[in-house]
C-alpha beads as a LAMMPS data file, in Angstrom:
LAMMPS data file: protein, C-alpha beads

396 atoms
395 bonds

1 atom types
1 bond types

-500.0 500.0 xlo xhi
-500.0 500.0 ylo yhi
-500.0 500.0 zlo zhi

Masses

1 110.0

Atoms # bond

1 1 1 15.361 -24.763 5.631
2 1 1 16.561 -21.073 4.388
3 1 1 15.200 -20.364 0.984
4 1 1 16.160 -16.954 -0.989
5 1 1 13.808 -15.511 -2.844
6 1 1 14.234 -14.119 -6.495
7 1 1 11.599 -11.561 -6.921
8 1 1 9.352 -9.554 -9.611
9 1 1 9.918 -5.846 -10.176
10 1 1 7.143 -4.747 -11.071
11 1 1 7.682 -1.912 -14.017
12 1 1 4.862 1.206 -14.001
13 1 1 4.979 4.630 -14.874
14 1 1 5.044 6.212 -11.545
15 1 1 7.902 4.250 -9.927
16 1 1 11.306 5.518 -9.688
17 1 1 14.111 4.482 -12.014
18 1 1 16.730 5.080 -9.114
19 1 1 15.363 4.784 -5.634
20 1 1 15.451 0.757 -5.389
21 1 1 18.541 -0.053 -7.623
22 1 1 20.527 3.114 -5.849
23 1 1 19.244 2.048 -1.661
24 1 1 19.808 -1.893 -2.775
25 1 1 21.935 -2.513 -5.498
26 1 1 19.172 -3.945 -7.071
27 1 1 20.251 -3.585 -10.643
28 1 1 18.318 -1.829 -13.022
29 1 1 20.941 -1.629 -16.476
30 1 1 18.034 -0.269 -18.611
31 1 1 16.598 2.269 -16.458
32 1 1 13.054 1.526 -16.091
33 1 1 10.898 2.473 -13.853
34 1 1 11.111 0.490 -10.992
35 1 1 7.739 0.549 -8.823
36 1 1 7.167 -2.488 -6.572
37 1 1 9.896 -5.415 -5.848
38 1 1 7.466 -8.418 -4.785
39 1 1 8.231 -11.022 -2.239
40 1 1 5.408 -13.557 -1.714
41 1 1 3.434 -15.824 -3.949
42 1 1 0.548 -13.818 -5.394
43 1 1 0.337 -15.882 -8.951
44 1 1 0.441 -13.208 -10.701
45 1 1 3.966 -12.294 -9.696
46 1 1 5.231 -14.823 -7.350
47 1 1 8.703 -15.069 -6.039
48 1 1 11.203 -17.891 -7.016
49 1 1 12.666 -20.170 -4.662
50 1 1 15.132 -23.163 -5.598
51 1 1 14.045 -26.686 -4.321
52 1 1 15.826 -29.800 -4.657
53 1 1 18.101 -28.431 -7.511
54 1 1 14.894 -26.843 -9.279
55 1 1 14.053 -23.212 -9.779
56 1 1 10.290 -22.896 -8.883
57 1 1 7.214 -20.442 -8.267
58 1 1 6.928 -19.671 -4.621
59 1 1 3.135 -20.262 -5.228
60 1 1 3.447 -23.539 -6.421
61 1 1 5.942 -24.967 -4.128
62 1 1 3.070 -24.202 -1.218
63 1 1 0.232 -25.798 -3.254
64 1 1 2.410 -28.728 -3.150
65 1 1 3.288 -28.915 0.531
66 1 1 1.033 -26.535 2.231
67 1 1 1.472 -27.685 5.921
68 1 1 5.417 -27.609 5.258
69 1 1 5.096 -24.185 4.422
70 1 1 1.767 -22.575 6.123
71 1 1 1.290 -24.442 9.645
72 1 1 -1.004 -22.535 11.273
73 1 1 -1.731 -20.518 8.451
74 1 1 -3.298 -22.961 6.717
75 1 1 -7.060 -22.205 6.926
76 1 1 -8.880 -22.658 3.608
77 1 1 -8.992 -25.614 0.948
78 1 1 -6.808 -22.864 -1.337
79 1 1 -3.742 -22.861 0.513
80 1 1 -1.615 -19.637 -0.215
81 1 1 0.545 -17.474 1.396
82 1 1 -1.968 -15.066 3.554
83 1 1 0.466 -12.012 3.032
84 1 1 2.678 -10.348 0.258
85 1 1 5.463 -8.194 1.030
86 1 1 6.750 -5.168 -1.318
87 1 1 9.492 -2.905 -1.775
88 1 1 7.521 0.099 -3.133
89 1 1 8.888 3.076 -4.568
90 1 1 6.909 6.359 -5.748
91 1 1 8.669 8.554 -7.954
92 1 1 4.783 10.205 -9.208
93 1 1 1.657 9.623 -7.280
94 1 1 -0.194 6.450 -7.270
95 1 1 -4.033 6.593 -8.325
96 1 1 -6.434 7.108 -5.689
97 1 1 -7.848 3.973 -4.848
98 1 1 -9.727 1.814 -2.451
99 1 1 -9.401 -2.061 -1.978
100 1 1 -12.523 -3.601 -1.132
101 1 1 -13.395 -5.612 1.829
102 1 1 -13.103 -9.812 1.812
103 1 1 -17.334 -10.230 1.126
104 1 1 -16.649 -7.863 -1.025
105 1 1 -14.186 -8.892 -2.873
106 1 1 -15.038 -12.575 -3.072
107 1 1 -18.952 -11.214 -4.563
108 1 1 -16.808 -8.915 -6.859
109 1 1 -14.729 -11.631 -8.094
110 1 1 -17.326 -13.967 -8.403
111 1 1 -19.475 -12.070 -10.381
112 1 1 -16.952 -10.880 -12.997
113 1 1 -15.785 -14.392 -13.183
114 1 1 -19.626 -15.475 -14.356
115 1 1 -19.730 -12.377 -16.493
116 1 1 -16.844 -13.553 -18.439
117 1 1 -13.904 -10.886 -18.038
118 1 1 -10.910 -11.958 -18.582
119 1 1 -8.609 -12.044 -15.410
120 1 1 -6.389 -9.147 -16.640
121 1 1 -8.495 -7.232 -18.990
122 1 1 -8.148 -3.534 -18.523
123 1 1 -11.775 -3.052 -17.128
124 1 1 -11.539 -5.312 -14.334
125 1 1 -11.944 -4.409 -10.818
126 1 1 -11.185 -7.724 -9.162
127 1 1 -8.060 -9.818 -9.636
128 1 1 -8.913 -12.106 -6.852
129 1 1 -11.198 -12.796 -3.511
130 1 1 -9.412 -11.245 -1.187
131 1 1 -9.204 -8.307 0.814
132 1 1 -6.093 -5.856 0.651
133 1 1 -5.429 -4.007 4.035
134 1 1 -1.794 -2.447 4.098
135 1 1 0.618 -1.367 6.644
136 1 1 3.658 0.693 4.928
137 1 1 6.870 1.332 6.764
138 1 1 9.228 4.606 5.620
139 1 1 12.742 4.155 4.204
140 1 1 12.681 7.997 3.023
141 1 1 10.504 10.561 3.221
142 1 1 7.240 9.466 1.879
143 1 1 4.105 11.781 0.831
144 1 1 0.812 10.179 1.061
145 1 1 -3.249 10.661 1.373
146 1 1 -4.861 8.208 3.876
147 1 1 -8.507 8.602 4.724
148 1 1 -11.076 11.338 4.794
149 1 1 -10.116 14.733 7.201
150 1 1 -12.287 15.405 9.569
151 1 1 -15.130 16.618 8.650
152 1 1 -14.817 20.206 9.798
153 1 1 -11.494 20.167 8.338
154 1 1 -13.216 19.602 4.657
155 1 1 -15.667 22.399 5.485
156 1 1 -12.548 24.700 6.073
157 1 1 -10.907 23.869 3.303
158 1 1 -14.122 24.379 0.894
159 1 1 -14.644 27.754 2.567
160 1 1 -11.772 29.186 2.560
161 1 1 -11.309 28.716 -1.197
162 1 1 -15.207 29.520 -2.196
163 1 1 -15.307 27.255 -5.343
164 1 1 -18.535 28.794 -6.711
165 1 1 -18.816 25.850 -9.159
166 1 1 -19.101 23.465 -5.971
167 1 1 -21.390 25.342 -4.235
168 1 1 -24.790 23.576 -5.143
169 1 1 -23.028 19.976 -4.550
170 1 1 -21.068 21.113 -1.555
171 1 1 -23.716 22.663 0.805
172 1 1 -25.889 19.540 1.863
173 1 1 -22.524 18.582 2.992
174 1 1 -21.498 21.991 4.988
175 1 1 -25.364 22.081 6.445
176 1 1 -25.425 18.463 7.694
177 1 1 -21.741 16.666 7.618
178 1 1 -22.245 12.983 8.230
179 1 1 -21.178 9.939 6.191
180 1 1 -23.624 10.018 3.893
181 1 1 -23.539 13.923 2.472
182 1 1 -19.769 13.173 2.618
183 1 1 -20.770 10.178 0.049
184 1 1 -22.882 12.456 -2.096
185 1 1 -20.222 15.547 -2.115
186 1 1 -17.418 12.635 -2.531
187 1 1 -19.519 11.131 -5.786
188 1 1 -20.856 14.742 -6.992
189 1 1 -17.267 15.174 -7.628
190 1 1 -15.762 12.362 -9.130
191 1 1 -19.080 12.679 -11.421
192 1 1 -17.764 16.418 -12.845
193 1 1 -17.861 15.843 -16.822
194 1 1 -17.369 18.862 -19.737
195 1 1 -17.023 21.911 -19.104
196 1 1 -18.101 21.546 -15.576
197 1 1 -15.343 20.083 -15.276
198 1 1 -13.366 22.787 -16.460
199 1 1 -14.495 25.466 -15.209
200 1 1 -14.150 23.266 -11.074
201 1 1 -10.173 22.302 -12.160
202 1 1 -9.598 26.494 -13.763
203 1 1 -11.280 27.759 -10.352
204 1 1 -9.366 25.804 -7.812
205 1 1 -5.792 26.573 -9.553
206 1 1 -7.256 29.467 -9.317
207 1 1 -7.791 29.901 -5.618
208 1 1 -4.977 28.500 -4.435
209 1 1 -2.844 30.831 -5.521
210 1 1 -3.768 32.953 -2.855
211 1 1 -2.368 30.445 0.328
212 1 1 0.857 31.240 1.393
213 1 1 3.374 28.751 3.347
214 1 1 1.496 30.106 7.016
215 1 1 -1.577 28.789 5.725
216 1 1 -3.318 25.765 6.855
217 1 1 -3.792 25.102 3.574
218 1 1 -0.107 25.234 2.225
219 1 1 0.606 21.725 2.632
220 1 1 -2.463 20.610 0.337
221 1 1 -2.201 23.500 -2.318
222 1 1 1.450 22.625 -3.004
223 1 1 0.317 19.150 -3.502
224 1 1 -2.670 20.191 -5.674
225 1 1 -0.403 22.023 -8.279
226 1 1 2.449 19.195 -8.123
227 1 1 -0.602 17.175 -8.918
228 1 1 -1.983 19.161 -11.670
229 1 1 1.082 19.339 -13.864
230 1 1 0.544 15.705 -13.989
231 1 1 -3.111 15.400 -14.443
232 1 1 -4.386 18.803 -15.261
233 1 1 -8.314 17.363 -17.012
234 1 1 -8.034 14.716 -13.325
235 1 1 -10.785 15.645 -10.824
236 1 1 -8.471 13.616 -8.482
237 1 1 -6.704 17.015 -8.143
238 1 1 -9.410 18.218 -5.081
239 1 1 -7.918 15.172 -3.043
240 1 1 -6.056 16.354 -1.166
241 1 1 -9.033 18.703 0.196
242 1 1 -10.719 15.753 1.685
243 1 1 -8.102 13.249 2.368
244 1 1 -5.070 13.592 4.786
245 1 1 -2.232 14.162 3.588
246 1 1 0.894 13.277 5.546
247 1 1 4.459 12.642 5.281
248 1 1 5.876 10.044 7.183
249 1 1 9.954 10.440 8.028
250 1 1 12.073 7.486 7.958
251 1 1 11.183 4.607 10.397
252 1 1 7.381 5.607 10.924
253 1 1 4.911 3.799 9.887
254 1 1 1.190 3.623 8.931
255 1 1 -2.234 1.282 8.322
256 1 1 -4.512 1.381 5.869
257 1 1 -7.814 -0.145 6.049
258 1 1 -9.943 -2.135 3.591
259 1 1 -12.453 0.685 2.319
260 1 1 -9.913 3.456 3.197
261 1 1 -9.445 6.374 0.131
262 1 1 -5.404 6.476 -0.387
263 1 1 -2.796 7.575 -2.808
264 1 1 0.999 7.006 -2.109
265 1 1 2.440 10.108 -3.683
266 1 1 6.255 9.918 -3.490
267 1 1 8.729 8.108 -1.192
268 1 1 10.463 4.294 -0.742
269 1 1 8.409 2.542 1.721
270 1 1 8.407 -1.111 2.621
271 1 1 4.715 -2.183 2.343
272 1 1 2.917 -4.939 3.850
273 1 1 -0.313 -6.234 2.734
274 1 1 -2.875 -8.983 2.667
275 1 1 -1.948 -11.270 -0.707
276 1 1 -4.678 -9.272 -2.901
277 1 1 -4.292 -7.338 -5.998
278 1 1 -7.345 -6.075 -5.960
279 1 1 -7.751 -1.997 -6.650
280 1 1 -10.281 0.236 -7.608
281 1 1 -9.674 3.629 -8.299
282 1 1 -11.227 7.215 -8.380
283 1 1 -8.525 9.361 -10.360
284 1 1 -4.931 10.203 -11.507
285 1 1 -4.627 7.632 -13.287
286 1 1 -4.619 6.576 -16.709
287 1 1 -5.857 2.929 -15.804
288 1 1 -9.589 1.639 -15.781
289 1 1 -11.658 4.416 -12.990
290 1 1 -14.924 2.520 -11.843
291 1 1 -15.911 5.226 -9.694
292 1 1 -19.620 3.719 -8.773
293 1 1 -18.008 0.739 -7.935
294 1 1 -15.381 2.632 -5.668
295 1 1 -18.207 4.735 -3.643
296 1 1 -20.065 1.379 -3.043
297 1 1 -16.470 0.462 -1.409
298 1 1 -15.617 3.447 0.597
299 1 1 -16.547 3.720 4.336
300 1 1 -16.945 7.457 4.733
301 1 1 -16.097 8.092 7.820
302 1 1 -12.885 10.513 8.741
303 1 1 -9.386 9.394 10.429
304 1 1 -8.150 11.864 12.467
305 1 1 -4.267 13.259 11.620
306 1 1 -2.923 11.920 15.061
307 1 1 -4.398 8.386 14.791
308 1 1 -2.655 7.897 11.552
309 1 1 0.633 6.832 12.487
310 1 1 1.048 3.411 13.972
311 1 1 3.525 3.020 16.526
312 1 1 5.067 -0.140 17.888
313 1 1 3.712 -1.560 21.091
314 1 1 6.862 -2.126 22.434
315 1 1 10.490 -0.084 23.421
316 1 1 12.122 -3.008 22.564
317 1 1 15.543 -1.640 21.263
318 1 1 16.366 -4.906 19.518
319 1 1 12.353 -5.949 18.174
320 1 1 10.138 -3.681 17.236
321 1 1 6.354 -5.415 17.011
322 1 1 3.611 -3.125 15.246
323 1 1 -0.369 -3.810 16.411
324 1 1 -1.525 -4.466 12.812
325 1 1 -5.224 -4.663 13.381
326 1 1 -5.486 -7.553 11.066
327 1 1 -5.384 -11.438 10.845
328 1 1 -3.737 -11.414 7.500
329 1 1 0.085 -10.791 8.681
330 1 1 2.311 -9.043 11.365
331 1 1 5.159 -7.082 10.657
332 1 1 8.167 -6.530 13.103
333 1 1 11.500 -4.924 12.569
334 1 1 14.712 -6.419 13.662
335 1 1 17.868 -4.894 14.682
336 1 1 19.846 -7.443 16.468
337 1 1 22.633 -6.046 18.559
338 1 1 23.397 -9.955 19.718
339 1 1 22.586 -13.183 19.139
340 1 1 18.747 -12.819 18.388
341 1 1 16.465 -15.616 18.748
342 1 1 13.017 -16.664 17.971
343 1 1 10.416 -18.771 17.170
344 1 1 7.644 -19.185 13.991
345 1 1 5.204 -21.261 13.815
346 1 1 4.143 -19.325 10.420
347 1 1 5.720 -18.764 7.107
348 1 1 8.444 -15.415 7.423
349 1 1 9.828 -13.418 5.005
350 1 1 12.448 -11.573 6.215
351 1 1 14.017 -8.448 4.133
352 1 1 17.254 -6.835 5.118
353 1 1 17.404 -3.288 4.561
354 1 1 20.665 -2.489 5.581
355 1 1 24.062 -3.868 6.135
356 1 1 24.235 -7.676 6.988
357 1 1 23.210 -10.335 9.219
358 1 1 23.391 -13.991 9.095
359 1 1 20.323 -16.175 10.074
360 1 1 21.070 -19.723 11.531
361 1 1 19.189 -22.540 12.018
362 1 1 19.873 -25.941 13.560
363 1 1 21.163 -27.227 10.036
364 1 1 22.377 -24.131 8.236
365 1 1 23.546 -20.746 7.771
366 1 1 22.301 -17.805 5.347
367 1 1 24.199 -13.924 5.374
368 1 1 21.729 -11.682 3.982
369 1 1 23.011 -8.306 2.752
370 1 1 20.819 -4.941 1.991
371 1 1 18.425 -6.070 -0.556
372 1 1 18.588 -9.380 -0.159
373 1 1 14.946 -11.496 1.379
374 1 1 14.483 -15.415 2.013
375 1 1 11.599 -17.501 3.295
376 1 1 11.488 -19.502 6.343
377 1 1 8.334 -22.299 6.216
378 1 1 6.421 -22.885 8.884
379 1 1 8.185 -25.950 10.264
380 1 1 11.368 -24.456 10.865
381 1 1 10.929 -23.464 14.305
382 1 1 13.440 -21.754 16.145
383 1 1 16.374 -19.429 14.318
384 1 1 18.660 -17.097 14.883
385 1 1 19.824 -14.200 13.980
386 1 1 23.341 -12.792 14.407
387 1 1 24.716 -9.216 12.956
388 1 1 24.539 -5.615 12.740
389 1 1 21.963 -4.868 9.929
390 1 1 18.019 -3.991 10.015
391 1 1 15.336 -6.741 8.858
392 1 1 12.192 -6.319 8.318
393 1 1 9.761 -9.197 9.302
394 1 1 6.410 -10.404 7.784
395 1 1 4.621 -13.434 8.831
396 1 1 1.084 -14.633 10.124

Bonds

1 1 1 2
2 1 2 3
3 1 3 4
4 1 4 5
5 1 5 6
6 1 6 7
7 1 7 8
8 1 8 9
9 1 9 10
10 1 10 11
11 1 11 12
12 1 12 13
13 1 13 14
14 1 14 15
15 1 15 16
16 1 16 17
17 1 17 18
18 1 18 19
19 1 19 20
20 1 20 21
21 1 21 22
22 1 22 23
23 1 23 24
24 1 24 25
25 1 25 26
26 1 26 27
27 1 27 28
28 1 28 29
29 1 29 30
30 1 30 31
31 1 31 32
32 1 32 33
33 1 33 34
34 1 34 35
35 1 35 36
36 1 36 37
37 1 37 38
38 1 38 39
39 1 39 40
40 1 40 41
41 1 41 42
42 1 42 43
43 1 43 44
44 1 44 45
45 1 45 46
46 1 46 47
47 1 47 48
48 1 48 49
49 1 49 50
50 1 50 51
51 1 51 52
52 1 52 53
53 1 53 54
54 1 54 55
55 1 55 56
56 1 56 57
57 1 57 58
58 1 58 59
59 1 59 60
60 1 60 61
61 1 61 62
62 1 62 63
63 1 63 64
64 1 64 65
65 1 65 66
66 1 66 67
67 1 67 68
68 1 68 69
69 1 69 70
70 1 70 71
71 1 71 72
72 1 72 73
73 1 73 74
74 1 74 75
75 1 75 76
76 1 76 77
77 1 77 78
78 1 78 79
79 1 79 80
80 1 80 81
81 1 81 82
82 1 82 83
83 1 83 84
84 1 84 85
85 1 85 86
86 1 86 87
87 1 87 88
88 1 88 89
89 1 89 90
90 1 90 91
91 1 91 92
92 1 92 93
93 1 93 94
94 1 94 95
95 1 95 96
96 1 96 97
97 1 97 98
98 1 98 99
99 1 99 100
100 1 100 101
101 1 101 102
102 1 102 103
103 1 103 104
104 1 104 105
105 1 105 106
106 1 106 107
107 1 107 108
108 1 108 109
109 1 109 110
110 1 110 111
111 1 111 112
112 1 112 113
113 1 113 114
114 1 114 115
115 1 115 116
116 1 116 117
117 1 117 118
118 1 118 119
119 1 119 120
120 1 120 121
121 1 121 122
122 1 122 123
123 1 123 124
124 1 124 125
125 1 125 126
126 1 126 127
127 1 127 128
128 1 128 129
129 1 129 130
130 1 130 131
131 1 131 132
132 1 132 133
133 1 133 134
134 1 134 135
135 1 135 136
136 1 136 137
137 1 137 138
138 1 138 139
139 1 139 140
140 1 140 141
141 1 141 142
142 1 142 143
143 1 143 144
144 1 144 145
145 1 145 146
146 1 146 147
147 1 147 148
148 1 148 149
149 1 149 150
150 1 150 151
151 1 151 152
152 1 152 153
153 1 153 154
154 1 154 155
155 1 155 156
156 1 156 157
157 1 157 158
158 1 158 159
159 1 159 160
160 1 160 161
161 1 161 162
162 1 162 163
163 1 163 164
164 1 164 165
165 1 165 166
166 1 166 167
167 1 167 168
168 1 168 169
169 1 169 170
170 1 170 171
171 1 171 172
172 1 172 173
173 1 173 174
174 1 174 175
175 1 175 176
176 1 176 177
177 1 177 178
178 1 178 179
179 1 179 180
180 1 180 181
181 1 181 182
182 1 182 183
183 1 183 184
184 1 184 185
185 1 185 186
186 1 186 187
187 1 187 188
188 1 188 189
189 1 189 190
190 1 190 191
191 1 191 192
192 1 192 193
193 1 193 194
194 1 194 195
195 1 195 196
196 1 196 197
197 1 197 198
198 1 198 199
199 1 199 200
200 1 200 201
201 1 201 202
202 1 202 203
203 1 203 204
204 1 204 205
205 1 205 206
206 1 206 207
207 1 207 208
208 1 208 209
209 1 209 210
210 1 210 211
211 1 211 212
212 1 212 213
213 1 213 214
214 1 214 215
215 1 215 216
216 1 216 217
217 1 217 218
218 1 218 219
219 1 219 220
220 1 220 221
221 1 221 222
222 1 222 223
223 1 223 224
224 1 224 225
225 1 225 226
226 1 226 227
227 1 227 228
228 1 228 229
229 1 229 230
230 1 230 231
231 1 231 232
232 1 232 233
233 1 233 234
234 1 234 235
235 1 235 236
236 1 236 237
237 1 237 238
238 1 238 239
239 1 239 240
240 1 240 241
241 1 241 242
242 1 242 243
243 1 243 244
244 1 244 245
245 1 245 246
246 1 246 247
247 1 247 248
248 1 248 249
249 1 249 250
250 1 250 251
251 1 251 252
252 1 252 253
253 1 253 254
254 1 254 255
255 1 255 256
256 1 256 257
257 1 257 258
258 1 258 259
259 1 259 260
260 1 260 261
261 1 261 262
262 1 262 263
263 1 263 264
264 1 264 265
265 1 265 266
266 1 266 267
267 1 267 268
268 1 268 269
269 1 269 270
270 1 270 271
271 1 271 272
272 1 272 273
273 1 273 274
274 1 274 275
275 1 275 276
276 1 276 277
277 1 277 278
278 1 278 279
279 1 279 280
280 1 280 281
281 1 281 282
282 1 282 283
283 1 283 284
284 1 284 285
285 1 285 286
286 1 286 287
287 1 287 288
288 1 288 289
289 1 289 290
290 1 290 291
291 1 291 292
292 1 292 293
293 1 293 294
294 1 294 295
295 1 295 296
296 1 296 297
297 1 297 298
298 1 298 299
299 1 299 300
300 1 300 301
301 1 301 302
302 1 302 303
303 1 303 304
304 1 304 305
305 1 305 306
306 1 306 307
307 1 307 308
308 1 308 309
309 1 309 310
310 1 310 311
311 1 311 312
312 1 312 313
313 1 313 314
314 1 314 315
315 1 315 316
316 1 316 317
317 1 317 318
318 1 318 319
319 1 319 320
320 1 320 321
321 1 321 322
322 1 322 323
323 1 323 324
324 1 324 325
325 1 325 326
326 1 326 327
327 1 327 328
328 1 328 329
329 1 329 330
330 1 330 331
331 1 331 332
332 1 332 333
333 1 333 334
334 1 334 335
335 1 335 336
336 1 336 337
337 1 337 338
338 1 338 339
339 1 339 340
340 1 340 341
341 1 341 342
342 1 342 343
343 1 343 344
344 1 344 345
345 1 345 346
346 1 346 347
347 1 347 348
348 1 348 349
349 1 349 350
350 1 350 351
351 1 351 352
352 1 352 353
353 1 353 354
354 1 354 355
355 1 355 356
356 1 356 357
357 1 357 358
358 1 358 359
359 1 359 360
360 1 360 361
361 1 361 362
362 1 362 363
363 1 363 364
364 1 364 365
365 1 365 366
366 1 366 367
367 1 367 368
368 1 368 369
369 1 369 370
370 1 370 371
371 1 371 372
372 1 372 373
373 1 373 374
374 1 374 375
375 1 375 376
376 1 376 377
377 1 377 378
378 1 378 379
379 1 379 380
380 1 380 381
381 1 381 382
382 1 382 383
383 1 383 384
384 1 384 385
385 1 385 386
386 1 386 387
387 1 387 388
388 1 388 389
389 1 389 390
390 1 390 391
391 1 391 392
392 1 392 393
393 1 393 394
394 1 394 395
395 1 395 396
């Protein structure tokens, strides 16, 4: 069968009281801010489906059939729905974060479990045992950070602008750049208290006044001040110094690894991740910042610019397929120009993100318009799909 989903919005600060409800008549009558649309069966914001007559969590309805719904999926004695799909949309930066990897994660979650903290209590770091790798396709323009710069890269930066309250914690770095004295510098930092403090956020605004738009700084200074009007007393500010910073145009696409430093700064994206809400952060944000327990997450090792985007490993006009470098999920996108068909042996969510197509099974027939996702289990088999719109396509 063809199930639609009804799915969460999620409502924070930074999202975008436009961006979903304008690209998919989504409605939005009150305005809020509109961050994340969910489509999966995290239990903290699962999707409803309708079953036999019955409204239902999407999370439920696999704990009670899981081979109907997971087939091959089905690996653990906690059956759930490997992957989590999102509409995301980033009117203000996101926090700079890390998600942990799964030992991690399942030691983190353990342990706060025994220590008592409740599963939702502002000072928690882990919402669950799993890891949270994500792969986050473009709709728009969309500004983000993703992993450390090269290391010589950092160097020039810190050079060029001769932050003279840096200096002691930034040389061991500059002498010897590995991943450790990146670790150090990276922690020294975050660490910045007082007037330290200060006097590191008054000198940078400082210096980088003096980079004009031929600079190979530009790109970062501009987002330095956007981000200091937001967070002027945030250390998370000398980001973009260390991370990458990149703006992927509509229809590109990137990964991000478990133990990756990111920050999604503005853009609608469609995001794809293993089914994990699990976060820890190192700055602009207003949330809970465990930054010890964030350094003991990161790998410090740089991503060069070019290997950032991930391009699909096919030319396939019709079906593009992306190499996501993970167990967790696959993500394709669909433009049928005929009669499409194919075959899952795993649960699919399928999105459409613009005009319309009908999907047809054996049995029935669904017409999804923009906006609009459903669920295909497992079991279904073969489908098709007929029309002239663009889906995008999770499954495992």
């Amino acid at each position: 069968m063809i199930y639609t989903l009804k799915n969460p919005i999620k409502n924070f600060p930074w999202g975008s009281r436009t961006a979903i409800s304008d690209h998919f008549s989504i409605a939005n009558p009150n305005l809020e801010h509109q961050a994340e649309l969910w489509m999966g069966a995290h239990p903290s914001a699962s999707s409803r489906i309708t079953l036999e007559g019955v409204d239902v969590p999407l999370c439920d309805a696999i704990t009670n059939n899981p081979s109907y719904w997971l087939g091959n999926c089905l690996q653990s004695s906690t059956p759930s729905l490997p992957f989590l799909m999102k509409i995301l949309a980033a009117e203000e930066p996101l926090s700079i974060q890390v998600h942990p990897s799964k030992i991690a994660a399942e030691i983190g979650f353990t342990t706060e479990n025994e220590q008592g903290i409740p599963l939702y209590a502002g000072n928690r770091n882990y919402k669950d045992a799993n890891h949270k790798p994500e792969f986050i396709y473009a709709i728009t323009p969309y500004l983000a950070m993703n992993g450390f710069r090269e290391f010589c890269q950092i160097i020039d930066n810190f050079d060029f602008l001769e932050l003279s309250t840096l200096k002691d914690i930034f040389q061991p770095f500059k002498q010897d750049p590995t991943p450790l004295t990146l670790a150090s510098f990276f922690s020294s930092v975050l660490a910045l208290k007082g007037d330290l403090k200060v006097l590191a956020i008054n000198e940078l605004i400082s210096s980088i006044k003096t980079v004009d738009k031929e600079h190979f700084l530009y790109q970062a200074s501009e987002l330095i001040s956007r981000l200091y009007i937001l967070y002027p007393e945030d250390v998370g500010i000398f980001s973009p110094l260390l991370l990458n910073v990149i703006e992927l145009q509509p229809g590109q696409a990137m990964f991000l690894h478990s133990e990756t430093p990111h920050a999604y700064i503005h853009g609608l994206g469609i995001e794809v991740m293993a089914n994990s809400d699990n976060v820890l952060r190192a700055g602009l944000t207003p949330k809970n910042i465990d930054a010890d327990e964030l350094v003991k997450n990161t790998l410090f090792q740089p991503i060069a610019f070019e290997k950032l985007l991930l391009q699909p490993c096919n030319n396939d006009l019709e079906r593009k397929v992306y190499p996501i470098p993970v167990e967790d999920f696959n993500f394709d996108m669909l433009n049928p120009q005929y009669l499409m068909t194919l075959n899952t042996s795993s649960p699919e969510i399928l999105l459409c993100l613009s005009e319309q197509v009908t999907i047809m099974t054996g049995t029935e027939t669904r017409e999804l318009s923009k906006g609009e996702s459903v669920i295909l289990p497992a079991t279904l088999g073969r489908y098709h799909i007929l029309g002239k719109g663009s889906v995008a396509r999770a499954y495992c």
